[in-house]
N, C-alpha and C positions, 0 to 999 in steps of 0.2 A: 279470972278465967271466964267468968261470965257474961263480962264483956266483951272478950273475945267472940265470944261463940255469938253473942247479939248481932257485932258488926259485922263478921265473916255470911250471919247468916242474908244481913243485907246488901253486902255486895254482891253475895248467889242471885240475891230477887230483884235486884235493881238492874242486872247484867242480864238476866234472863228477859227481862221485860223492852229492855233496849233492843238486844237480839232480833226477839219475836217482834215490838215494834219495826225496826227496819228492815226485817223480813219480808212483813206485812203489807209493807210501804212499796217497797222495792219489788213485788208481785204484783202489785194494784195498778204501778204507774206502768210498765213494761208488758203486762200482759196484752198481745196482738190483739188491736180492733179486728173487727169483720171485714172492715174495707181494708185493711193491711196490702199493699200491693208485695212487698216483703218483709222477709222476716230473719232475725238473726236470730240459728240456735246453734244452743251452748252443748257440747256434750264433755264428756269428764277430758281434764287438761292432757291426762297421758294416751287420749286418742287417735291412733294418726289420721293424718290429713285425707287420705285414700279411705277410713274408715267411716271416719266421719261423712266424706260426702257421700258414701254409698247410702248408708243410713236414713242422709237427705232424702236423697233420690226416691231411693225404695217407697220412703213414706208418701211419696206423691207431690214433689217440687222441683223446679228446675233450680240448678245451682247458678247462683248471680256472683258469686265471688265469697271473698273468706275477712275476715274478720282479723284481728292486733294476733292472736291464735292460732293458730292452724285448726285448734276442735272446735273454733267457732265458725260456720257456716252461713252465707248470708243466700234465701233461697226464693224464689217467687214463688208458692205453695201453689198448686194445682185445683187445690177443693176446699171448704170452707171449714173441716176435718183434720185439716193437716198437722195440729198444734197436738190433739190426742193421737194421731199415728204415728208420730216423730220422737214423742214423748215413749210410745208403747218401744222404742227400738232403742232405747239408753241416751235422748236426749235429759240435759238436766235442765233447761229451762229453755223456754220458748219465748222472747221479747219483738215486739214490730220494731224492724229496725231502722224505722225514724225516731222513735225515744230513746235506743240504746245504740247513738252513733259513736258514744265510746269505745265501740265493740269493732267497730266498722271498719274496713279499711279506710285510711286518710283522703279526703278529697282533694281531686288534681284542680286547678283553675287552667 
């Protein structure tokens, strides 16, 4: 039994630490430069499309198109501000979306 509880207790801290590692990670590389000409933000998946770009909008960016999601928003932000005003209106994250062209719509050639 005590070994049970040993290894359970390190898959909790080894899982927790991976997590928070590529949490960590995954904020550091994605978070918008200052020179960011755009940005892709994420707001929660069950948001619709109309809601999400209002929320853009409002926070102070023009809207450039939409992202694999409809709650992903790809927007040319207005002011240098725009990452904490988009965030204060139920964005869940804010990436430049030149490192998050996963998120992007597909390029035409």
């Amino acid at each position: 039994m005590n070994f049970l509880r040993t290894f359970l207790f390190d898959v909790v801290v080894i899982g927790a630490v991976a997590l928070v590692g590529t949490a960590a990670t995954a904020l550091t590389v994605l978070a918008p430069r200052a020179t960011a000409q755009t940005v892709a933000v994420v707001f929660a998946p069950w948001t619709s499309p109309q809601d999400a770009m209002l929320r853009a909008a409002e926070a102070g960016g023009r809207i450039v198109g939409f992202g694999r999601l409809s709650s992903i928003v790809i927007v040319a932000p207005d002011h240098r501000h725009y990452a904490r005003d988009v965030a204060a209106r139920g964005a869940w994250l804010v990436a430049d979306a030149a490192q998050a062209r996963g998120c992007g719509a597909p390029e035409t050639n």
